[in-house]
VOLOVEX-239688 format. One record per atom (N, C-alpha, C): x, y, z; atom name. Coordinates in steps of 0.05 Angstrom, whole numbers, padded with zeros to 5 digits, always signed. Atoms other than C-alpha are relative to their C-alpha. Layout:
! residues N
SITE | X | Y | Z | CA;
...
! end
This chain:
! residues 151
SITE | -00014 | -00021 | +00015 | N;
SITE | +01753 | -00592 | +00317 | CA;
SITE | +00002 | -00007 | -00030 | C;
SITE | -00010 | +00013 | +00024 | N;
SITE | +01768 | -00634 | +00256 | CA;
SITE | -00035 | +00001 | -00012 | C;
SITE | +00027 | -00011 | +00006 | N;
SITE | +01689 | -00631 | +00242 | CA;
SITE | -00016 | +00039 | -00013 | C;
SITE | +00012 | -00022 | +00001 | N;
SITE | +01684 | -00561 | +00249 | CA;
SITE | +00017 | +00020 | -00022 | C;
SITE | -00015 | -00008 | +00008 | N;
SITE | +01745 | -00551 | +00206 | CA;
SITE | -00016 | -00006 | -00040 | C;
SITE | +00019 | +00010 | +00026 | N;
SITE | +01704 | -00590 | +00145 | CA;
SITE | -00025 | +00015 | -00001 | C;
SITE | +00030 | -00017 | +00003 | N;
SITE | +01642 | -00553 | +00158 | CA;
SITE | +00007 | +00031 | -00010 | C;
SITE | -00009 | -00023 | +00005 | N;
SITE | +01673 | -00494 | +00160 | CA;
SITE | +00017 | +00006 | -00036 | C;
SITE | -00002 | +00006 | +00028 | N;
SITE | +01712 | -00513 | +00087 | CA;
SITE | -00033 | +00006 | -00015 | C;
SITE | +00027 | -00002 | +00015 | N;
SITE | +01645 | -00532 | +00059 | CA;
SITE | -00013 | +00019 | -00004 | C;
SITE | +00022 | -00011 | -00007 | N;
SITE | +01611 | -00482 | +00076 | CA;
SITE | +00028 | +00029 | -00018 | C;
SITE | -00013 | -00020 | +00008 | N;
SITE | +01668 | -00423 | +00052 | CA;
SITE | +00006 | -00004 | -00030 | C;
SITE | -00010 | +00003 | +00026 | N;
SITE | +01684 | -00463 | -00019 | CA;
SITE | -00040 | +00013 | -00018 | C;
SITE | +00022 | -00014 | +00020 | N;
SITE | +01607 | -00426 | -00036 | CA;
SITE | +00020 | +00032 | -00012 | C;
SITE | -00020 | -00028 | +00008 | N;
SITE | +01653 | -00358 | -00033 | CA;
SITE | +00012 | -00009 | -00026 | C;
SITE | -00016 | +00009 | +00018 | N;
SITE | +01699 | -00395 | -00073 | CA;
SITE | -00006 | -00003 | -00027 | C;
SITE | +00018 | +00005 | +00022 | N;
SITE | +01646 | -00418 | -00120 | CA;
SITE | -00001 | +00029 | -00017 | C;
SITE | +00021 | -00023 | +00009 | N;
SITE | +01607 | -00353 | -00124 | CA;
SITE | +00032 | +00017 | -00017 | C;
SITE | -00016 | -00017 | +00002 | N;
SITE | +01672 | -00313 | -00134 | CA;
SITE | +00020 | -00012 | -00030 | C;
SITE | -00011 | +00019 | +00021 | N;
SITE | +01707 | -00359 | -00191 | CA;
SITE | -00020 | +00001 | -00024 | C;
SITE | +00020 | +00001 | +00019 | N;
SITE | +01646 | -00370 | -00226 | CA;
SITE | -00004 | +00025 | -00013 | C;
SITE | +00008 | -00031 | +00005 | N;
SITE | +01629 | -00289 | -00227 | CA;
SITE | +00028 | +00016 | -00018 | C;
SITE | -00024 | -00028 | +00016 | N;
SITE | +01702 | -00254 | -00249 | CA;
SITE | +00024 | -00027 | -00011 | C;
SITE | -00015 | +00016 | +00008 | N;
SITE | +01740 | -00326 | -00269 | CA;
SITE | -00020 | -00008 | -00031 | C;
SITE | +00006 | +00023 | +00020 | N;
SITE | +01693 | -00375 | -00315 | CA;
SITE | -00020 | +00029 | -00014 | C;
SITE | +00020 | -00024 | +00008 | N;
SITE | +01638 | -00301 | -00330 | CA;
SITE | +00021 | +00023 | -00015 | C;
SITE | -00035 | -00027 | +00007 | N;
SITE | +01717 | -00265 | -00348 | CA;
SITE | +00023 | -00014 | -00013 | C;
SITE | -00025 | +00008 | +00012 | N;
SITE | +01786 | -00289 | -00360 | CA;
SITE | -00002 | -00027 | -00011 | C;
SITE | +00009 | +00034 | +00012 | N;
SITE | +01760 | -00367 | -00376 | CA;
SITE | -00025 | +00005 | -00013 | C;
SITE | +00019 | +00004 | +00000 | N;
SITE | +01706 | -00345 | -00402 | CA;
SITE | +00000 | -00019 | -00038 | C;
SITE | -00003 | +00014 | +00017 | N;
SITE | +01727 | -00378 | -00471 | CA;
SITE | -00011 | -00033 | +00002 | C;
SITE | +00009 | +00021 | -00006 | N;
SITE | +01720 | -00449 | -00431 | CA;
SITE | -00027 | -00002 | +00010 | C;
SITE | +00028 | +00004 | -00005 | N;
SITE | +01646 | -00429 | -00400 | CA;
SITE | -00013 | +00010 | -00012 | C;
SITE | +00020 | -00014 | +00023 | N;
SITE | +01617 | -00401 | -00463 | CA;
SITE | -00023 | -00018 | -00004 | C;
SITE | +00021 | +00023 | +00002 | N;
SITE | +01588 | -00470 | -00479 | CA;
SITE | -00009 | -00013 | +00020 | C;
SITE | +00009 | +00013 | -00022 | N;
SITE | +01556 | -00488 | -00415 | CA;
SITE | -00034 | +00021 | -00012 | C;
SITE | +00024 | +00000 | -00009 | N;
SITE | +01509 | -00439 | -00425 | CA;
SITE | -00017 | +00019 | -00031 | C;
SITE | +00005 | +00004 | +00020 | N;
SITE | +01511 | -00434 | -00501 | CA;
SITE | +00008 | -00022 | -00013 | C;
SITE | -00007 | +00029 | +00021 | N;
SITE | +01517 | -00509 | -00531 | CA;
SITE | +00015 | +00011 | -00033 | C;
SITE | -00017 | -00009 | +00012 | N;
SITE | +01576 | -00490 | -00581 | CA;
SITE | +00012 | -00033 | -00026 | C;
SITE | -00008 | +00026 | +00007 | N;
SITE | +01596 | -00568 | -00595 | CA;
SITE | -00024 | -00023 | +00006 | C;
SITE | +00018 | +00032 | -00009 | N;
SITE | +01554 | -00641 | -00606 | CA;
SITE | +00008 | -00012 | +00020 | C;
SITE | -00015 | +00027 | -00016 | N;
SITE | +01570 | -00686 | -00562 | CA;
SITE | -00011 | +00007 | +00040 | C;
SITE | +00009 | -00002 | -00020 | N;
SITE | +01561 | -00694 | -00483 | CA;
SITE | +00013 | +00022 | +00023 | C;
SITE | -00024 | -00020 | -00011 | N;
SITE | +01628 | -00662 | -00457 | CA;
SITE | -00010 | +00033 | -00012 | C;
SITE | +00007 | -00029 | +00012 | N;
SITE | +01627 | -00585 | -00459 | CA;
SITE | +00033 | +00009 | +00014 | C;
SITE | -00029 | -00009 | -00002 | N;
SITE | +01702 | -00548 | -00451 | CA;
SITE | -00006 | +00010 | +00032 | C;
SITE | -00002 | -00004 | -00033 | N;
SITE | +01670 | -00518 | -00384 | CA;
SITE | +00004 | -00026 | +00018 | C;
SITE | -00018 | +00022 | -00022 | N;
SITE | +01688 | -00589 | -00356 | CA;
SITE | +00019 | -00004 | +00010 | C;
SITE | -00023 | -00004 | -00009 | N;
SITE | +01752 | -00574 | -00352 | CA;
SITE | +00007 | +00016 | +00030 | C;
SITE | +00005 | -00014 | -00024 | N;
SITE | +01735 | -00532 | -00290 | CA;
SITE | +00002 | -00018 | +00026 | C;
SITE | +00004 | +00020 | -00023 | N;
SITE | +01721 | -00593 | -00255 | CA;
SITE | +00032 | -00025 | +00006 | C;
SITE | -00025 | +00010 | +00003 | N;
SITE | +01794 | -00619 | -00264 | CA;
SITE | +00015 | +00030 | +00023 | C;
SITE | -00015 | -00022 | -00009 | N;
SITE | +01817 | -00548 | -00237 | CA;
SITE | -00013 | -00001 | +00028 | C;
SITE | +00013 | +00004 | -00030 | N;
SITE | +01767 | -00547 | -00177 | CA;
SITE | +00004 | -00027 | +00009 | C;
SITE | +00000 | +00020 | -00013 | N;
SITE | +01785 | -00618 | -00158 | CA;
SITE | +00038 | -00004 | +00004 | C;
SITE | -00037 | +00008 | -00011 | N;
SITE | +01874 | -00605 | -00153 | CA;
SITE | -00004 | +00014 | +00025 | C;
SITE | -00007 | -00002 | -00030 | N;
SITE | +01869 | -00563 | -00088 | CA;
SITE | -00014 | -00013 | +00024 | C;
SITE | +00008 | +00019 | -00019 | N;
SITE | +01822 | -00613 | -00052 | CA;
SITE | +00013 | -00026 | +00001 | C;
SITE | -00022 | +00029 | -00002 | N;
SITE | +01871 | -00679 | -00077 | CA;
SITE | +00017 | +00010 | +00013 | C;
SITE | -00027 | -00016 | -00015 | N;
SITE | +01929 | -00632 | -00052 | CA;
SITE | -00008 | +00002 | +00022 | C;
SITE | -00002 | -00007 | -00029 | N;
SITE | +01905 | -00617 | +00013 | CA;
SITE | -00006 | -00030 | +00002 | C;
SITE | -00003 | +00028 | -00019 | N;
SITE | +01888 | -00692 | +00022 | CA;
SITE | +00027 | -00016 | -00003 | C;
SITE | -00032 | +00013 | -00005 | N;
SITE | +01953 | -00716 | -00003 | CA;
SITE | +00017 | +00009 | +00021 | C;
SITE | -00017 | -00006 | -00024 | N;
SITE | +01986 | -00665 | +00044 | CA;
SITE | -00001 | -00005 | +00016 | C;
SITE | +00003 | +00012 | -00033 | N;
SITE | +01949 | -00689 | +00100 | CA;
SITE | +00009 | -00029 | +00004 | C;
SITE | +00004 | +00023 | +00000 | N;
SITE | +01945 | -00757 | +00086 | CA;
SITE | +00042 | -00015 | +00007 | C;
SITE | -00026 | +00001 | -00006 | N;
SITE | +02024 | -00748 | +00075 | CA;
SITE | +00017 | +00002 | +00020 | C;
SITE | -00002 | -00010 | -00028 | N;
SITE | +02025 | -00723 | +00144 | CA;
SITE | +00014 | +00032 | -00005 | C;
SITE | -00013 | -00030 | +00000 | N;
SITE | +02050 | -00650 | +00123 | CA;
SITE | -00018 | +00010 | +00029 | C;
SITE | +00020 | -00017 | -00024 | N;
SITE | +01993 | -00623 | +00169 | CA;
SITE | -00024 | -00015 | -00002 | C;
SITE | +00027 | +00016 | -00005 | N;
SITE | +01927 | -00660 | +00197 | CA;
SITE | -00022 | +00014 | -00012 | C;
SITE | +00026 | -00016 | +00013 | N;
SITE | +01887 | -00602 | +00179 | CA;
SITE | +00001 | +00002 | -00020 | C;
SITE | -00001 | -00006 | +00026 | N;
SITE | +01902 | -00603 | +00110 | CA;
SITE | -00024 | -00031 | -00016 | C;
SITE | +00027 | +00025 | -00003 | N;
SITE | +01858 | -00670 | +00113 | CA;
SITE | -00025 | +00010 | +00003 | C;
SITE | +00029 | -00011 | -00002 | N;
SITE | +01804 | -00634 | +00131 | CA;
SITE | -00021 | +00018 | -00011 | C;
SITE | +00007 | -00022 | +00023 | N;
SITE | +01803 | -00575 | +00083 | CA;
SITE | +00005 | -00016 | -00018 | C;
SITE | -00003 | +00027 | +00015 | N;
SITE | +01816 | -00638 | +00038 | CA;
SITE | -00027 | -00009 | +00001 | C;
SITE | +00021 | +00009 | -00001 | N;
SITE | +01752 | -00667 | +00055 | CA;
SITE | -00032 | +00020 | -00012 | C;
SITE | +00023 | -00027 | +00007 | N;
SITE | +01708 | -00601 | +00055 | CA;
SITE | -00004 | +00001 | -00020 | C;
SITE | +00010 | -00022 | +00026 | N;
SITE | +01726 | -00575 | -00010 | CA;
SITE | -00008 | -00034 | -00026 | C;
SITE | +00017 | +00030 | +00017 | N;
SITE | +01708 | -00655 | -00035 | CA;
SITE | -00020 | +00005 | +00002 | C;
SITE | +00029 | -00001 | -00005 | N;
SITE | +01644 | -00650 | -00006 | CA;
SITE | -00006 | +00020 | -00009 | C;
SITE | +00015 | -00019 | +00024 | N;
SITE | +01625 | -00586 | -00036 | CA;
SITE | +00001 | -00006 | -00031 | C;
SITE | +00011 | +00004 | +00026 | N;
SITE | +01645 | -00609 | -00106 | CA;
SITE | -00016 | -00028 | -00004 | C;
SITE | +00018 | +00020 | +00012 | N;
SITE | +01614 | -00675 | -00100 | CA;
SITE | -00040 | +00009 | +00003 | C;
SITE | +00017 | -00015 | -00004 | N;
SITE | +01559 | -00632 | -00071 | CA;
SITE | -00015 | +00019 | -00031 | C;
SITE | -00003 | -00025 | +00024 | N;
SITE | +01568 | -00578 | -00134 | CA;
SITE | -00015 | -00019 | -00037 | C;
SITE | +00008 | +00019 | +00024 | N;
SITE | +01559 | -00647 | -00187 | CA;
SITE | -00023 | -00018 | +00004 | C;
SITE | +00022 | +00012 | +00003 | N;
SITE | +01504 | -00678 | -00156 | CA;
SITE | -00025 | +00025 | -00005 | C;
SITE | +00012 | -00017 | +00015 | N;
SITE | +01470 | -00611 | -00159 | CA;
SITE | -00008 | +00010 | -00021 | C;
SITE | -00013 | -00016 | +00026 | N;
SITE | +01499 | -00570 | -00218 | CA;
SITE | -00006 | -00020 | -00019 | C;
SITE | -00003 | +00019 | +00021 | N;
SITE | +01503 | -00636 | -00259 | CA;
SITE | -00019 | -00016 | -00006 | C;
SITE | +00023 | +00022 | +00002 | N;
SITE | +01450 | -00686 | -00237 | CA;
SITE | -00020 | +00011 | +00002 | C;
SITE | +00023 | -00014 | -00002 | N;
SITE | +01399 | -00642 | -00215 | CA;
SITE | -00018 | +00024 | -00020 | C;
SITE | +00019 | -00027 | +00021 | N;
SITE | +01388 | -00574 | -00257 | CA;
SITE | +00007 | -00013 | -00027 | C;
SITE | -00001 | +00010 | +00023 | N;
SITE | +01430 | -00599 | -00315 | CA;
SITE | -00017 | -00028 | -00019 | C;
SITE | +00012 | +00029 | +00006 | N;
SITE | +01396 | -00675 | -00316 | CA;
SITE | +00021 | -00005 | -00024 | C;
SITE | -00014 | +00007 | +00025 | N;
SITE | +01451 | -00695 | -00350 | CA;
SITE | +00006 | -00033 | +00009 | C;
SITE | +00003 | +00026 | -00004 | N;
SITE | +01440 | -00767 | -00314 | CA;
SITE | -00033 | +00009 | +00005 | C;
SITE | +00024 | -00016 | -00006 | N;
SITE | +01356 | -00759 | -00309 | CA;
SITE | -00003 | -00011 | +00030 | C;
SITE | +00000 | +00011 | -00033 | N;
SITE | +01356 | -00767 | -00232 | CA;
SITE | -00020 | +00029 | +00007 | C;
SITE | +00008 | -00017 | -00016 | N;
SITE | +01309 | -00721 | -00186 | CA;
SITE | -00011 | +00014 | -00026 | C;
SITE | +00010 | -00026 | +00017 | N;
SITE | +01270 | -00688 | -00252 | CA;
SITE | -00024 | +00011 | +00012 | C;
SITE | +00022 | -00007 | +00007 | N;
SITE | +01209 | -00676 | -00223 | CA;
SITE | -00008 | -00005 | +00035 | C;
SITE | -00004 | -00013 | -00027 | N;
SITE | +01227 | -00652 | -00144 | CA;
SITE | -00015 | +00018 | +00014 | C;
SITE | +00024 | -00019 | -00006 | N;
SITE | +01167 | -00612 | -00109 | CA;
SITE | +00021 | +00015 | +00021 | C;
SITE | -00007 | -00015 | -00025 | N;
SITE | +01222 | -00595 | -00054 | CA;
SITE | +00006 | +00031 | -00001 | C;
SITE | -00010 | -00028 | -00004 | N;
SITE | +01225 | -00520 | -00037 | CA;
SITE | +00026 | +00015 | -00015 | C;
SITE | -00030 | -00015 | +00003 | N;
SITE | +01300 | -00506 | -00033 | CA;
SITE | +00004 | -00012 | -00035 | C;
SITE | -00006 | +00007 | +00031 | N;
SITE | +01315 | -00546 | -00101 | CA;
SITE | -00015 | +00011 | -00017 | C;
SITE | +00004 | -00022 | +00017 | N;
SITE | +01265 | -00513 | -00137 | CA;
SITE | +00004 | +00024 | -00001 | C;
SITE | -00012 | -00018 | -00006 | N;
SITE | +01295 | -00451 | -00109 | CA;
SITE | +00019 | -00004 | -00020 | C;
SITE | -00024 | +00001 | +00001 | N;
SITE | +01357 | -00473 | -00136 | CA;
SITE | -00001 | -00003 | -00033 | C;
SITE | +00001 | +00002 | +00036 | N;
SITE | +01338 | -00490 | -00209 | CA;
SITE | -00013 | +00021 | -00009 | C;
SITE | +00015 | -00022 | +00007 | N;
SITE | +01296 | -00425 | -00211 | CA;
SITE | +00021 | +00031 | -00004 | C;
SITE | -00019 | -00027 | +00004 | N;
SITE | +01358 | -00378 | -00192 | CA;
SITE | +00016 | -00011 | -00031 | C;
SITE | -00016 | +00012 | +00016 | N;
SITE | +01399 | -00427 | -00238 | CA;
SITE | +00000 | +00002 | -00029 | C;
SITE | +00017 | +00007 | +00031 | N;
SITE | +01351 | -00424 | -00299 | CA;
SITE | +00008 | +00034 | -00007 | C;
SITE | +00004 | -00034 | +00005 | N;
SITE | +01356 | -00339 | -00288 | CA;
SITE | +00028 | +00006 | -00006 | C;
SITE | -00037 | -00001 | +00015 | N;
SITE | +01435 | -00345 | -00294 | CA;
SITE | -00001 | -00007 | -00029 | C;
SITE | -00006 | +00003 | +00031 | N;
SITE | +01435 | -00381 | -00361 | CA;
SITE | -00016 | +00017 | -00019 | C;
SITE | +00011 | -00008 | +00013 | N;
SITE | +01382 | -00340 | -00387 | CA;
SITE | +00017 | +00021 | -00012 | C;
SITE | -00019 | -00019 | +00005 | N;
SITE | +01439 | -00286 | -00394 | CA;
SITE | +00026 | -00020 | -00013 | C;
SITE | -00022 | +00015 | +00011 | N;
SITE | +01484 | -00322 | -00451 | CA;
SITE | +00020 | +00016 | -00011 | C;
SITE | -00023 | -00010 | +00017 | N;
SITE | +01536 | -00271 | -00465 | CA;
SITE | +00015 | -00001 | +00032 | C;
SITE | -00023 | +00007 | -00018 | N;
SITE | +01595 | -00268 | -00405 | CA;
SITE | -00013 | +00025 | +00021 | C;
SITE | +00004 | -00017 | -00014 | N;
SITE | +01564 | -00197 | -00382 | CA;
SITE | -00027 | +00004 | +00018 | C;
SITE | +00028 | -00002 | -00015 | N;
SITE | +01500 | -00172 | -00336 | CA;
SITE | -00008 | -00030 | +00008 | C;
SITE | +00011 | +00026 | -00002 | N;
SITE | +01489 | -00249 | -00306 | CA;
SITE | -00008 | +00004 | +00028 | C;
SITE | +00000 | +00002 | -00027 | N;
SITE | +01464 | -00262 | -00233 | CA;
SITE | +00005 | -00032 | +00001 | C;
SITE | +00001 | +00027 | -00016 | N;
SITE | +01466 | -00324 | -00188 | CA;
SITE | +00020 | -00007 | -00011 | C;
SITE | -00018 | +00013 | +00005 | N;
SITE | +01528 | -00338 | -00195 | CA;
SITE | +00014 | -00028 | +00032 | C;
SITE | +00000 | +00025 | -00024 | N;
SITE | +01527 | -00390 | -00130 | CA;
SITE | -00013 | -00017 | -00003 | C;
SITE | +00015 | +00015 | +00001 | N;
SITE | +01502 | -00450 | -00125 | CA;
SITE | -00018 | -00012 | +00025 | C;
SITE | +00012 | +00021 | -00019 | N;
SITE | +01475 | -00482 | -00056 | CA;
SITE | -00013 | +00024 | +00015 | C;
SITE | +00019 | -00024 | -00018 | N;
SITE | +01461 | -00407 | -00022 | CA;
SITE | -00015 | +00021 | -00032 | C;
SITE | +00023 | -00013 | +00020 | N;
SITE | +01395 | -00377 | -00068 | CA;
SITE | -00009 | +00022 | +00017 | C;
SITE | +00006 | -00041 | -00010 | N;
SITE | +01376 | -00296 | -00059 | CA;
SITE | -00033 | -00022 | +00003 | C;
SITE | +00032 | +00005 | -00001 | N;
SITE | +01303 | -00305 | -00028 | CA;
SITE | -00023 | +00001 | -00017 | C;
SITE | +00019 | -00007 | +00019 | N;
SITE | +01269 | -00282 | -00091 | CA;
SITE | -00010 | -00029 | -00008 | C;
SITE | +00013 | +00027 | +00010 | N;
SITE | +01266 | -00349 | -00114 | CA;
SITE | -00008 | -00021 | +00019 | C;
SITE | +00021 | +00014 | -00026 | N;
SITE | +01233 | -00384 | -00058 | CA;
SITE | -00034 | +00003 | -00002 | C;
SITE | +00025 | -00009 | +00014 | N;
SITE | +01174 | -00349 | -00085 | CA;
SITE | -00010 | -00012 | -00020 | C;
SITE | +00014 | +00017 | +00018 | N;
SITE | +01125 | -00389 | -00119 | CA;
SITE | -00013 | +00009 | -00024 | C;
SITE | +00020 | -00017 | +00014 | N;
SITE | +01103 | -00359 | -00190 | CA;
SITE | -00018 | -00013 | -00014 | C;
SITE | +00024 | +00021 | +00019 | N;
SITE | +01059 | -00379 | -00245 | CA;
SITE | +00014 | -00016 | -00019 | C;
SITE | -00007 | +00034 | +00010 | N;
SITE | +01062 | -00440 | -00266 | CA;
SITE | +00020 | -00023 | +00012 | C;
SITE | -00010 | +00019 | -00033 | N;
SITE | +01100 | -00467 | -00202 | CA;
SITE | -00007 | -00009 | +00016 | C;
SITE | +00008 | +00014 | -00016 | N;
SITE | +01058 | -00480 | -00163 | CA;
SITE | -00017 | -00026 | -00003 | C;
SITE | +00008 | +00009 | -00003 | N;
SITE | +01030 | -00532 | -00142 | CA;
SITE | -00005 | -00024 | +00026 | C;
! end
């Protein structure tokens, strides 16, 4: 049960993602995700980091609660919504961004899926008309191999 309770997390913080990202960091924050996907400032930090401070209090909270013994399952939705953002930064961070250069040069399917929807989001740098606002589930379009992808 405790398995299916983390899978089940994991697997629902994409909602979370998709839904935050689209009418939160694309709307009311959109001051803090301007420079993610217009470079605004030098340096390495970008103000949308601050996101990752905000997405990482209700996964410490549910593990402290559990851990505190408030409720067992709060350990588990504790765990989940870890694993999606450590999931979200080896992605989001290491992979499309290369902001450590790890995995640049990945033939795998799904990941180039995933840097192809990724690349079609930033191409839209004002807050309005954007797609792909998810990260780990990609619309089928980009599964499709075009020119100059294949290979």
């Amino acid at each position: 049960m405790n398995a299916l309770i983390i899978i089940v997390t994991f697997f629902a913080m994409e909602g979370v993602a998709w839904f935050t990202h689209k009418y939160i960091m694309h709307g009311l924050l959109w001051v803090w995700h301007r420079d993610h996907h217009k470079k605004e400032q030098p340096g390495y930090l970008e103000k949308n980091d601050l996101f990752f401070l905000i997405f990482a209090i209700p996964g410490i909270s549910c593990l402290a609660a559990g851990i505190l013994g408030a409720m067992p399952v709060f350990t588990c939705v504790g765990i989940g919504i870890t694993l999606y953002g450590a999931c979200y930064f080896f992605v989001h961070d290491l992979f499309i961004h290369q902001r450590i250069k790890v995995l640049r040069n990945s033939q795998n399917w799904y990941l180039k899926a995933i840097r192809r929807a990724h690349k079609m989001h930033h191409k839209h740098i004002g807050k309005e008309a954007g797609e792909c606002f998810g990260m780990l589930w990609v619309p089928f379009k980009y599964f499709r191999i075009g020119p100059g992808d294949g290979k």
